[in-house]
MOPAC internal coordinates of N, CA, C and O (Angstrom, degrees):
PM7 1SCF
backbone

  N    0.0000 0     0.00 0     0.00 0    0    0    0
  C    1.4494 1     0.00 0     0.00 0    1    0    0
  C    1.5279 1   110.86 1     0.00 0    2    1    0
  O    1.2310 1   129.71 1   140.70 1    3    2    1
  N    1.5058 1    98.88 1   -39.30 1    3    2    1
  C    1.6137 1   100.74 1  -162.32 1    5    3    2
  C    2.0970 1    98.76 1   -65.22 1    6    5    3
  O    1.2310 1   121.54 1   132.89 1    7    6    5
  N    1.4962 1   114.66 1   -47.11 1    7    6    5
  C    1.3486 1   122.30 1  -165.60 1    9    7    6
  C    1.2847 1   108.02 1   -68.38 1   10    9    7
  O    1.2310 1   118.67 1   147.13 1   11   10    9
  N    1.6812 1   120.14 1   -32.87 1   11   10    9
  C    1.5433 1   115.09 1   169.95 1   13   11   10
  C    1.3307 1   117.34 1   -63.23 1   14   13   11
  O    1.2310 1   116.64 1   130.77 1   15   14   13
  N    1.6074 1   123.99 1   -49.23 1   15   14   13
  C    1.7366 1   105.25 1   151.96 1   17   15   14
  C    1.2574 1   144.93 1   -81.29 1   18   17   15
  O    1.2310 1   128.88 1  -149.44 1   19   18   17
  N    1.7398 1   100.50 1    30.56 1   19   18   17
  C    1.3283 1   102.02 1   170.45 1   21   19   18
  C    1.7392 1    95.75 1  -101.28 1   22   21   19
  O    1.2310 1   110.86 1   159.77 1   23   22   21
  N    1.1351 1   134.81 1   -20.23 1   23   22   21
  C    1.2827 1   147.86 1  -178.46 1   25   23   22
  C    1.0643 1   110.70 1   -50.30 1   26   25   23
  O    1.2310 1   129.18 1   105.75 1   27   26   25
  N    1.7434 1    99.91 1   -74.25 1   27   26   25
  C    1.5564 1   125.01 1  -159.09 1   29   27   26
  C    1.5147 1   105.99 1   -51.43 1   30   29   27
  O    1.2310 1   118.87 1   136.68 1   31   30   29
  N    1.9062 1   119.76 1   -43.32 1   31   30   29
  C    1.4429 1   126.06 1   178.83 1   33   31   30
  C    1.3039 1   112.87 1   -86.26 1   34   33   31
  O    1.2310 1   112.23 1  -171.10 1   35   34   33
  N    1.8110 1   132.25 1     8.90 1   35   34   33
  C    1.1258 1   115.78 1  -175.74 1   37   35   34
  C    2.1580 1    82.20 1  -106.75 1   38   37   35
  O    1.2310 1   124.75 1   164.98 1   39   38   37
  N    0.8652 1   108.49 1   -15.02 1   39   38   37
  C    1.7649 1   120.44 1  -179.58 1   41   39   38
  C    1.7011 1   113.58 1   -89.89 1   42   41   39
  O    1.2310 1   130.89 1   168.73 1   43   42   41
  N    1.5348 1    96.60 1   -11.27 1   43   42   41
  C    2.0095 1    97.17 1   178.07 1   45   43   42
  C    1.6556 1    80.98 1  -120.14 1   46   45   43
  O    1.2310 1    97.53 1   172.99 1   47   46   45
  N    1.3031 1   157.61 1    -7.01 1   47   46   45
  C    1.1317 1   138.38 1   174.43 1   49   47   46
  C    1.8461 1   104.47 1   -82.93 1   50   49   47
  O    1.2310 1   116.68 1   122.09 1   51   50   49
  N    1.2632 1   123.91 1   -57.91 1   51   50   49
  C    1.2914 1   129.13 1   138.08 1   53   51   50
  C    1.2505 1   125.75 1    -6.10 1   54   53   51
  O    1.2310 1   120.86 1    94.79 1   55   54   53
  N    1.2291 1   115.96 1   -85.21 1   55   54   53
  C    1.4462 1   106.60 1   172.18 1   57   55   54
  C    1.7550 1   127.89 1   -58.05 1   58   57   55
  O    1.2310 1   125.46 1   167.47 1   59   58   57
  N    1.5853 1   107.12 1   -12.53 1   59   58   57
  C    1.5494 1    89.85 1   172.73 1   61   59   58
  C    1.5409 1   111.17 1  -108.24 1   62   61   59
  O    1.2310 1   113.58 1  -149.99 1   63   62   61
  N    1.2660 1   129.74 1    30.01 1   63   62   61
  C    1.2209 1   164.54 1   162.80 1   65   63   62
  C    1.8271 1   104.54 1   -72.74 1   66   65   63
  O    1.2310 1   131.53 1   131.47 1   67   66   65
  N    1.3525 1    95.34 1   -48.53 1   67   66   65
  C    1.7019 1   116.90 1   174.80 1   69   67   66
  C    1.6200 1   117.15 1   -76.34 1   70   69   67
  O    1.2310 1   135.17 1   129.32 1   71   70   69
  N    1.4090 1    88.26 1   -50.68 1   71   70   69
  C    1.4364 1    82.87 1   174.94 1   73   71   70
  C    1.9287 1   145.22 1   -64.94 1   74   73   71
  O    1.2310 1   134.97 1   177.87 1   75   74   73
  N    1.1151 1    88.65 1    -2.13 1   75   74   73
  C    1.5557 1   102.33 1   174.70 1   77   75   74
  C    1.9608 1   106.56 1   -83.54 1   78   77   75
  O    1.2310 1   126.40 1  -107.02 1   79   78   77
  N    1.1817 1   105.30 1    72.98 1   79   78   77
  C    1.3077 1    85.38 1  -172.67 1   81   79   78
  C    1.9692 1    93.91 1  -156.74 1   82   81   79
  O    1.2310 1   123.66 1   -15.74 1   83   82   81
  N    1.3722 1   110.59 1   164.26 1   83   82   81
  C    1.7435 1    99.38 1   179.73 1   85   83   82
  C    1.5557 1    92.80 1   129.99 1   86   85   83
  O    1.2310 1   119.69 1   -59.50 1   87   86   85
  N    1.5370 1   118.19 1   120.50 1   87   86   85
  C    1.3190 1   105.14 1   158.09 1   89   87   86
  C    1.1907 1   130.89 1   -86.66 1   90   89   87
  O    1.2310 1   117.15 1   155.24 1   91   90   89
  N    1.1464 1   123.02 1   -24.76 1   91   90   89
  C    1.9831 1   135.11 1   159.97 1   93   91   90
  C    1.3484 1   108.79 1  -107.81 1   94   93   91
  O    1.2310 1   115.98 1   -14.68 1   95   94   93
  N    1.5532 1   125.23 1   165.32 1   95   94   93
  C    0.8435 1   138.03 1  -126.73 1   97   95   94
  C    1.7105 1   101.73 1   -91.09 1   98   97   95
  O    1.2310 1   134.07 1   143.59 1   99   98   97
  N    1.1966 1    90.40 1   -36.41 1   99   98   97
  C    1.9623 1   118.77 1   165.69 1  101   99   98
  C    1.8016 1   112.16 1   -53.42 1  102  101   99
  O    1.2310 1   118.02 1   134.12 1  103  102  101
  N    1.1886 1   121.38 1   -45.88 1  103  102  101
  C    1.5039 1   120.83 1   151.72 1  105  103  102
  C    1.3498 1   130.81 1   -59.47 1  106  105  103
  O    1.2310 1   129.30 1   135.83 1  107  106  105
  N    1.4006 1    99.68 1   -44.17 1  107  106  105
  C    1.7167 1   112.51 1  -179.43 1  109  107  106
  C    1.9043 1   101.68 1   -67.92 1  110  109  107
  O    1.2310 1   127.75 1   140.29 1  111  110  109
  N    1.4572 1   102.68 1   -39.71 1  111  110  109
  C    1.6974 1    96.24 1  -178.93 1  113  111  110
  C    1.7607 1   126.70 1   -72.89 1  114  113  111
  O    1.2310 1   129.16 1   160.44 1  115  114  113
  N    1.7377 1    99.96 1   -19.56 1  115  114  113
  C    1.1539 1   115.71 1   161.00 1  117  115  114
  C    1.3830 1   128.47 1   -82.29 1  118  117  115
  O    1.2310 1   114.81 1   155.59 1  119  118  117
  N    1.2232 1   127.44 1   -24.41 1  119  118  117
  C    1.4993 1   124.36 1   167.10 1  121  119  118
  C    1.1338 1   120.50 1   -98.35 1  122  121  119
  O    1.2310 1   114.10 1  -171.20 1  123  122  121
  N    1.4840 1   128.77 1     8.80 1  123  122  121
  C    0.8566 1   129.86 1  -167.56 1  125  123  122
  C    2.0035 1    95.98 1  -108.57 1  126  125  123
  O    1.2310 1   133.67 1   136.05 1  127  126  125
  N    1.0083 1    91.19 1   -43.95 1  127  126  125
  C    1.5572 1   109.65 1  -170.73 1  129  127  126
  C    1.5701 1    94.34 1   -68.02 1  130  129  127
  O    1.2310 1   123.90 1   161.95 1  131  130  129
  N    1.4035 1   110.13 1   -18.05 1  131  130  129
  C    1.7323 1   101.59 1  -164.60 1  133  131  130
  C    1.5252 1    87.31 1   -98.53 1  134  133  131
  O    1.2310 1   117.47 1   168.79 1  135  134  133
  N    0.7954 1   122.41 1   -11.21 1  135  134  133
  C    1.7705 1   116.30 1   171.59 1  137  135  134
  C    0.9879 1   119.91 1  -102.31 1  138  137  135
  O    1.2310 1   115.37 1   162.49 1  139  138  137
  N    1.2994 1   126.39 1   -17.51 1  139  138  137
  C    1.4998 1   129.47 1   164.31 1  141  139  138
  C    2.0834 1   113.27 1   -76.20 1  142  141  139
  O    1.2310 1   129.87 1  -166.54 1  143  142  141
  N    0.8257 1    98.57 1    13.46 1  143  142  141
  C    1.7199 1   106.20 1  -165.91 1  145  143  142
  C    1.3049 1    83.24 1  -124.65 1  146  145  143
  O    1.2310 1   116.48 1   107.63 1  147  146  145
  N    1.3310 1   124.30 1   -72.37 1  147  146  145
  C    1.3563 1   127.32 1  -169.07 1  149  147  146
  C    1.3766 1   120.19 1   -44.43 1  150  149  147
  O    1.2310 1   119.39 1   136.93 1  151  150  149
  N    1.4518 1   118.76 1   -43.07 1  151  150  149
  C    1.3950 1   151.24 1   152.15 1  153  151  150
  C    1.5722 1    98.14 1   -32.73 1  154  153  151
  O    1.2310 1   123.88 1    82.66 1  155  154  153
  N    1.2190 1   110.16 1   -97.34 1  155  154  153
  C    1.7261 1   120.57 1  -178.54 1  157  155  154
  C    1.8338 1   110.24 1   -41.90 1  158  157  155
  O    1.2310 1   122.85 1   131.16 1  159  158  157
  N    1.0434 1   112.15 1   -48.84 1  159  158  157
  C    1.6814 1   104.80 1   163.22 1  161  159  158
  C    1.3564 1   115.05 1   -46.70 1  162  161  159
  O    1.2310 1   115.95 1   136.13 1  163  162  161
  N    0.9112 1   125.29 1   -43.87 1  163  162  161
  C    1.4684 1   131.93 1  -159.03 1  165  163  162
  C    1.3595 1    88.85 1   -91.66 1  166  165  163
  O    1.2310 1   102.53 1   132.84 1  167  166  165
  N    1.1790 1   149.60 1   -47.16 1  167  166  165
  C    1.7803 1   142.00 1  -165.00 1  169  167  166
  C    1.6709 1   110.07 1  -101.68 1  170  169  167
  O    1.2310 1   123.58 1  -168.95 1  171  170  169
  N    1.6722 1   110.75 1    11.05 1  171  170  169
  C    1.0800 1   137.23 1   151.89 1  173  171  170
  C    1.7636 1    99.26 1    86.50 1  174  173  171
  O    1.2310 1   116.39 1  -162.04 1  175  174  173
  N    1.1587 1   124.46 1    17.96 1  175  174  173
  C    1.5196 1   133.13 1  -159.20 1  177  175  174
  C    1.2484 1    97.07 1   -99.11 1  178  177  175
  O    1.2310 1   119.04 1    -5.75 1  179  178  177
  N    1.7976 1   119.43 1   174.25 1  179  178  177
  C    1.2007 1   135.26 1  -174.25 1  181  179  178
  C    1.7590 1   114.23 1   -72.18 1  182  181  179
  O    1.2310 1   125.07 1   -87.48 1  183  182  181
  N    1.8228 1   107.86 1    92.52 1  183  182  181
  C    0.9717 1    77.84 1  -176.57 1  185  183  182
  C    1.5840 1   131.87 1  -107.29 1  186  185  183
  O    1.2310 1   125.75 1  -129.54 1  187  186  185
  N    1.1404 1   106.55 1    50.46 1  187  186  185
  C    1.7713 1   113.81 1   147.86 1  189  187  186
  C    1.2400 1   115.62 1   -56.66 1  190  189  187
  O    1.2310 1   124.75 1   134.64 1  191  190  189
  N    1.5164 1   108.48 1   -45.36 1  191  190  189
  C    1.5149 1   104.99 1  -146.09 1  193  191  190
  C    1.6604 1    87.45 1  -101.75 1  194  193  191
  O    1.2310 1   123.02 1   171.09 1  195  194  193
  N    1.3074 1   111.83 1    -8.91 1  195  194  193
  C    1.7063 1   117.08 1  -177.05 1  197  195  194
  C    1.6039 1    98.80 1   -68.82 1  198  197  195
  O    1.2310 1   123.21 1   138.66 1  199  198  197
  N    1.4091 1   111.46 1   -41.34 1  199  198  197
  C    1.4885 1   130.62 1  -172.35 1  201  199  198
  C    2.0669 1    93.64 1   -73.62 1  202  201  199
  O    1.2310 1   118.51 1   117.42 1  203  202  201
  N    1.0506 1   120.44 1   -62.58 1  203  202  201
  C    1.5318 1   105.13 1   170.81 1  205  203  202
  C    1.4440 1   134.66 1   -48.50 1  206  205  203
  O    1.2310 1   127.87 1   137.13 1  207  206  205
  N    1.2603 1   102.46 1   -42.87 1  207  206  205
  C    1.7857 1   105.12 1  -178.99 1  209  207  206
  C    1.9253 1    87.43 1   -65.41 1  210  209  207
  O    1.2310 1   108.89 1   120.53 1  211  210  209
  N    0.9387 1   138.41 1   -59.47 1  211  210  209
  C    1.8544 1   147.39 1  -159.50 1  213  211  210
  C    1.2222 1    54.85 1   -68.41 1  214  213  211
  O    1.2310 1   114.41 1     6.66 1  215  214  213
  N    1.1275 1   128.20 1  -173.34 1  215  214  213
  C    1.3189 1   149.15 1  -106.70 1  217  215  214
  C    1.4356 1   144.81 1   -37.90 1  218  217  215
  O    1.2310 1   129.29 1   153.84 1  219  218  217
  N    1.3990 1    99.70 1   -26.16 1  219  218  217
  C    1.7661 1   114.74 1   143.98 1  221  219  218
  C    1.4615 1   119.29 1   -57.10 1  222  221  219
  O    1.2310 1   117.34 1   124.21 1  223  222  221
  N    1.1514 1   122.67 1   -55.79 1  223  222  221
  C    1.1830 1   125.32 1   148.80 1  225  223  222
  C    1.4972 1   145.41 1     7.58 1  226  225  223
  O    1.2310 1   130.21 1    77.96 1  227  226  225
  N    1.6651 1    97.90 1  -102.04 1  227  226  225
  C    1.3369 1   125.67 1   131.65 1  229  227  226
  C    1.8852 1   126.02 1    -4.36 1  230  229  227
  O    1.2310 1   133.92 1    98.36 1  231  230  229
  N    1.3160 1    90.70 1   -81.64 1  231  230  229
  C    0.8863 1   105.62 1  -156.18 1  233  231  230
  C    2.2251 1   105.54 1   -67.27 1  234  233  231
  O    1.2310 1   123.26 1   150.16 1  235  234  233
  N    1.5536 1   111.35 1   -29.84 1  235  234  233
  C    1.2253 1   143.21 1  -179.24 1  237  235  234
  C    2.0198 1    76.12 1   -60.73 1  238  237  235
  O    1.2310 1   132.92 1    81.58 1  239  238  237
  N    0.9751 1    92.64 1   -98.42 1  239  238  237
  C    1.7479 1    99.42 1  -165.87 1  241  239  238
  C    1.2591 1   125.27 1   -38.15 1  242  241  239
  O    1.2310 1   124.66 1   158.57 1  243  242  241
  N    1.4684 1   108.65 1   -21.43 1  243  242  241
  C    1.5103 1    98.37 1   179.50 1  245  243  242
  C    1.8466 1   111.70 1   -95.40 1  246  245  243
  O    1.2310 1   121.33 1   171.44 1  247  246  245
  N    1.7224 1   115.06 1    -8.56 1  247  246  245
  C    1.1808 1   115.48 1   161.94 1  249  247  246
  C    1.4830 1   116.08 1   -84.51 1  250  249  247
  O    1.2310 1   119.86 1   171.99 1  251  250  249
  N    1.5247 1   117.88 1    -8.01 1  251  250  249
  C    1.3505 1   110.07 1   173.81 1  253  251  250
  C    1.6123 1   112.84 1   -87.07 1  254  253  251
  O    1.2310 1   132.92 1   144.20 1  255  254  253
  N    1.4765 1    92.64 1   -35.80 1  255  254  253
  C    1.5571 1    95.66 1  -176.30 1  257  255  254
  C    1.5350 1   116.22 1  -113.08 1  258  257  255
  O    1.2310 1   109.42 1  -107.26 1  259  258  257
  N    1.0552 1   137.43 1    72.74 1  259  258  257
  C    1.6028 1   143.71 1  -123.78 1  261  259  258
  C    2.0160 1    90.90 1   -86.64 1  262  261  259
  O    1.2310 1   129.43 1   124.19 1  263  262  261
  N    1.4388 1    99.44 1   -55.81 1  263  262  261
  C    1.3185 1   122.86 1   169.59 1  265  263  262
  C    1.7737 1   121.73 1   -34.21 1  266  265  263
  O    1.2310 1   124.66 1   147.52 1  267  266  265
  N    1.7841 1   108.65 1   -32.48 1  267  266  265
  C    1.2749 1    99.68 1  -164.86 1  269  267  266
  C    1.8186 1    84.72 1  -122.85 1  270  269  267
  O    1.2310 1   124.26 1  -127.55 1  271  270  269
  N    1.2412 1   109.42 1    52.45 1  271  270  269
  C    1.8308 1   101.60 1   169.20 1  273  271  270
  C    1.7267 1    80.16 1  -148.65 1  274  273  271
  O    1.2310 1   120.10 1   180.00 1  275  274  273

């Protein structure tokens, strides 16, 4: 039990490592959303809405912080 959730968060820490990435806002909403799904698949959660938070997300941070995406 303990190594399957050591997995699942060393595989959703990873993927949002990825997700900072997109030069317009249309990239940033697509990779972001694709890691937020990927994320929620993997931690077995809803991932529609895994795919919404990633890309709202995303897309929030990389217009605040233009410099670090």
């Amino acid at each position: 039990m303990r190594t399957t959730f050591t997995i699942k968060t060393a595989a959703f820490m990873a993927l949002a490592l990825v997700a900072s990435c997109g030069d317009t806002p249309v990239e940033q909403a697509l990779m972001g959303g694709g890691a937020g799904a990927a994320g929620a698949a993997v931690l077995n959660g809803n991932v529609l809405a895994g795919a919404a938070v990633g890309a709202a997300g995303n897309v929030l941070y990389c217009q605040k912080y233009p410099t670090r995406c």
